[in-house]
C-alpha positions in Angstrom: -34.7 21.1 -2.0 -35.1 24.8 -3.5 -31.7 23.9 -5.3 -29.3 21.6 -5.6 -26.6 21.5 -3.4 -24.6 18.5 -3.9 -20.9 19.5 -5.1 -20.6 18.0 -8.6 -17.6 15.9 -7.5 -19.6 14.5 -4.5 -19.5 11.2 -6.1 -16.0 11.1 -6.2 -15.3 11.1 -2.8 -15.1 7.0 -1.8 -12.7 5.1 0.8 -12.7 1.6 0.6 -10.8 1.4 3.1 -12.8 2.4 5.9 -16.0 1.2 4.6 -15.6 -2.1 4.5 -14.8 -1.8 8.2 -18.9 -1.6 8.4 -19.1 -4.8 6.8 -16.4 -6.7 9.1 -18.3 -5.1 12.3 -21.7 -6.9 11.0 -19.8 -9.9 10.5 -18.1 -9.8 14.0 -21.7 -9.3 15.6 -22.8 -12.2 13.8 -19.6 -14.4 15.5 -16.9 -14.1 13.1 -13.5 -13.3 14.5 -11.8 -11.0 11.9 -8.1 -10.0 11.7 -8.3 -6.3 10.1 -5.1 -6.2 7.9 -7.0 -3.1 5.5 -5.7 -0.3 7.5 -2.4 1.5 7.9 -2.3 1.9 11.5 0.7 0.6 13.1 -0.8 1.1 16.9 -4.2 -0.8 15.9 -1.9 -3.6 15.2 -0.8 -3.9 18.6 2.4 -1.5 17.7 3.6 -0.3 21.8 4.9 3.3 22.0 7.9 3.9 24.1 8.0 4.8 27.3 10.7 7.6 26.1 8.5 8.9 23.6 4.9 9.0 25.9 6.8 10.7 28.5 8.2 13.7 25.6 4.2 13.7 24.9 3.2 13.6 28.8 5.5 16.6 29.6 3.9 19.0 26.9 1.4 18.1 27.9 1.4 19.3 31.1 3.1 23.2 29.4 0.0 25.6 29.3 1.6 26.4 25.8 0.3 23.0 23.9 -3.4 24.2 24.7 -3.4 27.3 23.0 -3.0 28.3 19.3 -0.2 28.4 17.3 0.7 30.4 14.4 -1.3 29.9 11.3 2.2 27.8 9.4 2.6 25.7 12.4 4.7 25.8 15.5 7.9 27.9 14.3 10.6 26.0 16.2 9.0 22.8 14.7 9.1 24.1 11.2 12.8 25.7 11.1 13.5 22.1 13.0 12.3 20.2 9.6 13.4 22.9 7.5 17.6 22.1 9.2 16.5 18.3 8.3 16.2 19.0 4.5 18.8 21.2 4.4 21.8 19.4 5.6 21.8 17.1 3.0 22.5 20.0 1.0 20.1 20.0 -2.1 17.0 22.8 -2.3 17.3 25.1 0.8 14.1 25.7 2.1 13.0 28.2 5.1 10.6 27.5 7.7 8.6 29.8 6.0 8.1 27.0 3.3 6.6 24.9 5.5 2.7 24.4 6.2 0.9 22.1 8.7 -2.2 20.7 8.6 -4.1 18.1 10.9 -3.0 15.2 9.3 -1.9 14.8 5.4 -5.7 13.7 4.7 -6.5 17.5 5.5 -3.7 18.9 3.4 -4.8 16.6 0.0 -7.9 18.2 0.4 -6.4 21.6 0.9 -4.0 21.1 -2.0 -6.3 19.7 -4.7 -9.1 21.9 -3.5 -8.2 25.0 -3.9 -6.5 24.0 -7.6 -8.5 26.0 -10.1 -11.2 23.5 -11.1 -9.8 22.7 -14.6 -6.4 22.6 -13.6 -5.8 18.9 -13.4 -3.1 16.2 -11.4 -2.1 13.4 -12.9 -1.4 10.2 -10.1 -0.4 6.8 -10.4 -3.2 3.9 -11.3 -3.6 2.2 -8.7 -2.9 5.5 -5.9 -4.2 6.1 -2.4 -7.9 6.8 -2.4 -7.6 10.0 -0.5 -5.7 12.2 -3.5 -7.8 10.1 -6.2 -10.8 11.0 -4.4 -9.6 14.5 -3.5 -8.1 15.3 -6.9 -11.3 14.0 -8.4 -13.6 15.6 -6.3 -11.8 19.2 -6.8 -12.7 18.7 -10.6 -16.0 17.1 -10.9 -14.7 14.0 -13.3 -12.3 11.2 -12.8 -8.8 11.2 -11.4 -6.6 11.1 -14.6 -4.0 8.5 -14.1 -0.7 7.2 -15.2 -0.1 3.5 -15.0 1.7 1.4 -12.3 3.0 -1.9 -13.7 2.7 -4.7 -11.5 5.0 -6.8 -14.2 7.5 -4.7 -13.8 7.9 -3.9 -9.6 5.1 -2.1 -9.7 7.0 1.3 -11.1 5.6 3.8 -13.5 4.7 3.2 -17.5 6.8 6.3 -18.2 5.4 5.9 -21.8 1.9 6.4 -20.5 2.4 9.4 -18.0 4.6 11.0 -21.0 1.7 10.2 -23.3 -1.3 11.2 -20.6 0.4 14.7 -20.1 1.2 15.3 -24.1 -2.1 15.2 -24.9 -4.4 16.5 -22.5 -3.3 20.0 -21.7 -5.6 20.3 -18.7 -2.7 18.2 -16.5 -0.8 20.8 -14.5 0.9 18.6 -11.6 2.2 15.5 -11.3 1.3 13.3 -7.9 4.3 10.9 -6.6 3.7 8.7 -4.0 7.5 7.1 -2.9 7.2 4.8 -1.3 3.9 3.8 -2.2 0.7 3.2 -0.9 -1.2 0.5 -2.2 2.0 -1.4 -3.7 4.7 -0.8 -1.4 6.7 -0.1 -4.3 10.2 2.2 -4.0 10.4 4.2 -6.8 14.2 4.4 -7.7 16.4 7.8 -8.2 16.2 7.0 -12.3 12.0 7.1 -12.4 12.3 10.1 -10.1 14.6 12.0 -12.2 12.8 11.1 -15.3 9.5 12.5 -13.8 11.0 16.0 -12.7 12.4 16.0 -16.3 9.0 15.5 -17.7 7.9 18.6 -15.2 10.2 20.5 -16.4 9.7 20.1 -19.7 5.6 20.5 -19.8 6.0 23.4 -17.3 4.1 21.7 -14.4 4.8 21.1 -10.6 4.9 18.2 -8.8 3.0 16.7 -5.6 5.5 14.0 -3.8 3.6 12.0 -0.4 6.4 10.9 1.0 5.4 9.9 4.3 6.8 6.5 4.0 10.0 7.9 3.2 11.8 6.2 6.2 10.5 3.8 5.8 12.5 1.6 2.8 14.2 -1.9 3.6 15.3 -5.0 1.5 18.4 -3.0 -0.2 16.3 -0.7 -1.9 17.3 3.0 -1.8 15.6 6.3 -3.1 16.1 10.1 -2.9 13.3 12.7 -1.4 11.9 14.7 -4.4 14.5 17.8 -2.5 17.1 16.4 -3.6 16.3 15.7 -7.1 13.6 19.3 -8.0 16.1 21.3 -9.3 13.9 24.8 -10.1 10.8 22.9 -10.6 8.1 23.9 -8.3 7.3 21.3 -5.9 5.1 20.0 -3.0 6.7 17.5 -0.9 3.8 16.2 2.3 5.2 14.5 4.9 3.8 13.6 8.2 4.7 11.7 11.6 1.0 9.4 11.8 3.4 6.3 9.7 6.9 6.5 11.0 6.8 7.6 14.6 3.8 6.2 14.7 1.2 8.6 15.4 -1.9 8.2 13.9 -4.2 9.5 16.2 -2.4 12.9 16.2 -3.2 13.9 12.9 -0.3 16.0 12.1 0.9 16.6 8.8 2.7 19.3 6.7 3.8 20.0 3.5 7.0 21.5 2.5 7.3 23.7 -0.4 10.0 24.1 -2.8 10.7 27.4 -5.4 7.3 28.8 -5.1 9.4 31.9 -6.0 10.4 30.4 -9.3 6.9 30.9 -10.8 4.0 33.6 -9.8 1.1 31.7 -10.7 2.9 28.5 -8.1 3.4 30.9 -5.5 0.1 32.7 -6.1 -1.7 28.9 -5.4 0.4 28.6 -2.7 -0.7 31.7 -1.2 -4.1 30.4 -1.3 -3.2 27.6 0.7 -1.7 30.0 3.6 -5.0 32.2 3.3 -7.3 28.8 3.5 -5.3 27.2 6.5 -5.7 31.0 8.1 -9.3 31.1 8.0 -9.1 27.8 9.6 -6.9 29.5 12.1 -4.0 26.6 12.2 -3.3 22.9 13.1 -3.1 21.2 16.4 -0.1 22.8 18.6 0.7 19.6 20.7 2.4 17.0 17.8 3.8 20.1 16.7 5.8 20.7 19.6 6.5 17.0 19.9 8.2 16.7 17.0 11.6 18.0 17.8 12.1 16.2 20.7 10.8 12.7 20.0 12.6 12.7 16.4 16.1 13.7 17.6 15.9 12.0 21.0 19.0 9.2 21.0 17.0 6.2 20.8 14.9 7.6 18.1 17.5 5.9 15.4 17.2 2.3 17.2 13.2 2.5 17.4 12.9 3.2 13.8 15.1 0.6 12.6 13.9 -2.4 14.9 10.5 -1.7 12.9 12.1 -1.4 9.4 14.3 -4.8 9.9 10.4 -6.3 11.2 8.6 -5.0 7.8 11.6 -6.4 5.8 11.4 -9.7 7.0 7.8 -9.7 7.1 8.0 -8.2 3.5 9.6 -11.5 2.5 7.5 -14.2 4.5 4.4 -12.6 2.6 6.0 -12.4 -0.6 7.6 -16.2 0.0 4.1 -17.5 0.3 2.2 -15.5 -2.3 4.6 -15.6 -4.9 3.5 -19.9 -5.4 0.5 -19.1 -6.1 -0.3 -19.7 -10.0 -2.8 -17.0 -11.3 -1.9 -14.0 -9.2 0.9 -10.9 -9.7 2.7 -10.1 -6.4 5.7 -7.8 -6.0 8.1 -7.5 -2.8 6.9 -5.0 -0.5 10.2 -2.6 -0.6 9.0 0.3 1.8 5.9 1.4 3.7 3.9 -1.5 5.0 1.7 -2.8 2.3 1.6 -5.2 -0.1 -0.7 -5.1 -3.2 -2.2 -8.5 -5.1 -3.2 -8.3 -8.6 -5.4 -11.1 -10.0 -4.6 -12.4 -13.8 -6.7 -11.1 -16.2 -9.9 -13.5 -16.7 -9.5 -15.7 -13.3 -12.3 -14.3 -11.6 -16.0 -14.3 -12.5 -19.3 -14.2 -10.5 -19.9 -17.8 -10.1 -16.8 -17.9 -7.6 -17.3 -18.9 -3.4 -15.4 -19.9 -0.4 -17.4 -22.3 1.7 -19.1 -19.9 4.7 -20.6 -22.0 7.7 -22.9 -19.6 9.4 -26.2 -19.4 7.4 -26.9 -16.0 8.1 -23.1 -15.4 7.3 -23.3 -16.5 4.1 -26.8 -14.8 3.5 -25.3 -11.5 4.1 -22.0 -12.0 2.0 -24.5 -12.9 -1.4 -26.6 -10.0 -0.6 -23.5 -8.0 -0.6 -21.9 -9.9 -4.0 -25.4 -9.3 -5.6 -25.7 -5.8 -5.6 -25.1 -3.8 -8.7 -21.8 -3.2 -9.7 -19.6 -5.1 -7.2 -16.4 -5.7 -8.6 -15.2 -9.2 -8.9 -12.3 -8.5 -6.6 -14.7 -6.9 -4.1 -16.7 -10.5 -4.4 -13.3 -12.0 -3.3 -12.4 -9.5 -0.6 -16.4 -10.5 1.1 -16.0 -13.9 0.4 -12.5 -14.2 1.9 -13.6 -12.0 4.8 -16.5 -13.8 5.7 -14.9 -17.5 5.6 -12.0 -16.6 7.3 -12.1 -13.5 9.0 -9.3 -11.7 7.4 -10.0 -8.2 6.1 -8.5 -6.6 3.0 -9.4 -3.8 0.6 -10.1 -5.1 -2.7 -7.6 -3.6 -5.1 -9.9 -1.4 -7.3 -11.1 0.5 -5.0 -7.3 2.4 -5.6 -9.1 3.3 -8.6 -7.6 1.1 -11.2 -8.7 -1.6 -13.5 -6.7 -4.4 -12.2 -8.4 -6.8 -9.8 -7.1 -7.9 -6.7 -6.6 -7.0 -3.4 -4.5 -4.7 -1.0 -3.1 -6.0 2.6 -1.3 -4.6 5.4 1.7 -6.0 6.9 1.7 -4.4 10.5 1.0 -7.7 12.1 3.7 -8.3 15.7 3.4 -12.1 16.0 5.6 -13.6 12.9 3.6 -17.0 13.6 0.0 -15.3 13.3 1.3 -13.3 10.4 2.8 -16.7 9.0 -0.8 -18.2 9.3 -2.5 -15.3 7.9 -0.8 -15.4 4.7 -1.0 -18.8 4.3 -4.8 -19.0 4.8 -4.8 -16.4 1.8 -2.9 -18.4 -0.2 -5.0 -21.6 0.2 -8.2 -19.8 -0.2 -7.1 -17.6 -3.2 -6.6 -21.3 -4.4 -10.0 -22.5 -3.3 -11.9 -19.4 -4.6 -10.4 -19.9 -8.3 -11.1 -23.2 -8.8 -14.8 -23.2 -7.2 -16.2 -22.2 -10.5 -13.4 -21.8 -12.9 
């Protein structure tokens, strides 16, 4: 072309995640049966929506009101309903005026990290969701910049390396929090919270908490919302209903913001958002007005907890089976429904298979290992996918060093989520000692 009009942080832009749902649909052509565990989508997994909360849905959608736009913030009953939420616990106040929507928290990233001044950096946890990594990364043209997760230690923050990462490169502005977390399924106590708002404070820089798993915490853990702990410092807090009601396919997300008046150039940016959000004109107006009803209707509370106590004891019966396996780091899913897998250092290598019966299988999985630059846990992920069927997301793609894989737990039958795990553990087994 006449110029070049690739974005400079084009290349940043990956998701692991849903690309390796191309490879699993080749395989399943070719007569593999595959059990997709790679993505967080609770009604994929066979999750079945009430009839309570389809007929909240049906009725608006039979109002003339749900088909037309709403204002450019989001549905106003809908926001001063959230903003009553975080305010009774009685911490940062907030206004329904601090309170944005966007179709789905995968637009907002983008949003938020986009419209960042380019060398304004974020600094998220190694390994972190794809979508800010990619987003953040994108927005600047050059890596994410990360802080280390520790998979020896629960999988919390090196608090050493984020105070280290921010001291000396003056470029990082925020600070991304993900609680609890996506990959690890780690819950990030009150202590590492509070330690990370001091460091904010401190180095004069606002923070970015996705706590859309919030909710969603089991196995005696406990944690606080980044409201309750902000004191002055400015804040973005995204939140969403596509996890915890679940609703996905609605794409409905928002962020709330705290003490935008507590510094210009905060509330300046988050002008920006506003204006960028009115251009687009504003967010679906259906799961908006669904909201309020389906989150304080009476058997809201019972719903929610029937599927934490199911991730809790799932949680375990992964973590039960994994945790006998020599060679391999796995933590205790506390909240959200993932779990994350880290390989030792030095296990893996190139020469490494599981046996594939299907000829043209097995030709397609080492054209796929062959290729330049597949990781070693990528290797695994296509080996493991094409001799048993099960589908994961190979661990770096979270953009860290560590090697390994990532793996849902939204599975409803306990005895097929029993066998899956156990067929990863004897094939993690099988693959390390092919070629050790």
């Amino acid at each position: 072309m006449r110029n070049n009009i690739v974005h400079i942080g084009a290349g940043e832009l990956t998701y692991e995640i849903r690309a390796i749902v191309e490879i699993a649909d080749k395989l399943r052509s070719l007569g593999i049966k595959t059990n997709m565990e790679n993505i967080g989508d609770p009604v994929a997994k066979g999750e079945k929506i009430p009839d309570w909360m389809k007929q909240i849905v049906a009725g608006l959608a039979m109002q003339d009101c749900s088909y037309g736009y709403c204002a450019t913030k989001g549905v106003l009953e809908t926001r001063e309903f959230i903003a009553e939420m975080t305010n009774r616990r009685g911490k940062t106040q907030i206004t329904a005026n601090d309170i944005i929507f966007f179709n789905g928290l995968g637009d907002a990233i983008q949003k938020v990290y986009g419209l960042l001044r380019r060398e304004a950096r974020v600094i998220g946890p190694t390994p972190t969701y794809s979508t800010h990594s990619s987003g953040e990364a994108a927005h600047a043209g050059q890596r994410p910049v990360c802080y280390r997760l520790d998979p020896d230690n629960n999988w919390y923050p090196d608090m050493d390396d984020l105070r280290l990462s921010i001291k000396y490169n003056p470029a990082i502005s925020g600070i991304l929090i993900i609680n609890p977390d996506n990959p690890t399924g780690a819950v990030w106590p009150e202590r590492i919270l509070k330690e990370i708002v001091a460091i904010a404070k401190e180095f004069d820089l606002f923070i970015i908490a996705d706590e859309i798993y919030l909710n969603l915490v089991y196995n005696g853990q406990a944690t606080k919302p980044i409201s309750d702990l902000v004191g002055d410092v400015p804040a973005i807090s995204m939140k969403g209903i596509s996890k915890e009601v679940p609703w996905p396919g609605s794409r409905c997300g928002w962020i709330e913001v705290y003490n935008a008046d507590k510094d210009p150039i905060f509330q300046r940016y988050i002008q920006s958002i506003v204006d960028s959000k009115m251009v687009e004109v504003c967010s679906t107006t259906l799961p908006q007005k669904a909201i309020p009803p389906i989150l304080s209707h009476p058997e809201y509370p019972a719903w929610l907890e029937e599927r934490i106590t199911r991730y809790e004891k799932f949680s375990n019966i992964a973590y039960n089976v994994l945790k006998k396996i020599p060679d391999i780091k796995v933590n205790r899913t506390n909240g959200a429904f993932y779990m994350s897998i880290a390989f030792q250092e030095g296990v893996l290598n190139h020469r490494q298979t599981l046996p594939i019966e299907l000829p043209e299988v097995r030709q397609l999985v080492e054209g796929l290992v062959d290729q330049p630059g597949c990781s070693l846990d990528k290797r695994f992920v296509y080996y493991l996918l094409a001799s048993t069927g099960i589908c994961v997301v190979p661990l770096s793609s979270f953009f860290t060093p560590l090697q390994g894989f990532r793996i849902t737990l939204l599975e409803r039958d306990e005895a097929t989520f029993t066998r899956i795990f156990e067929n990863i553990a004897r094939n993690i087994q099988l693959y390390l000692t092919s070629h050790s």
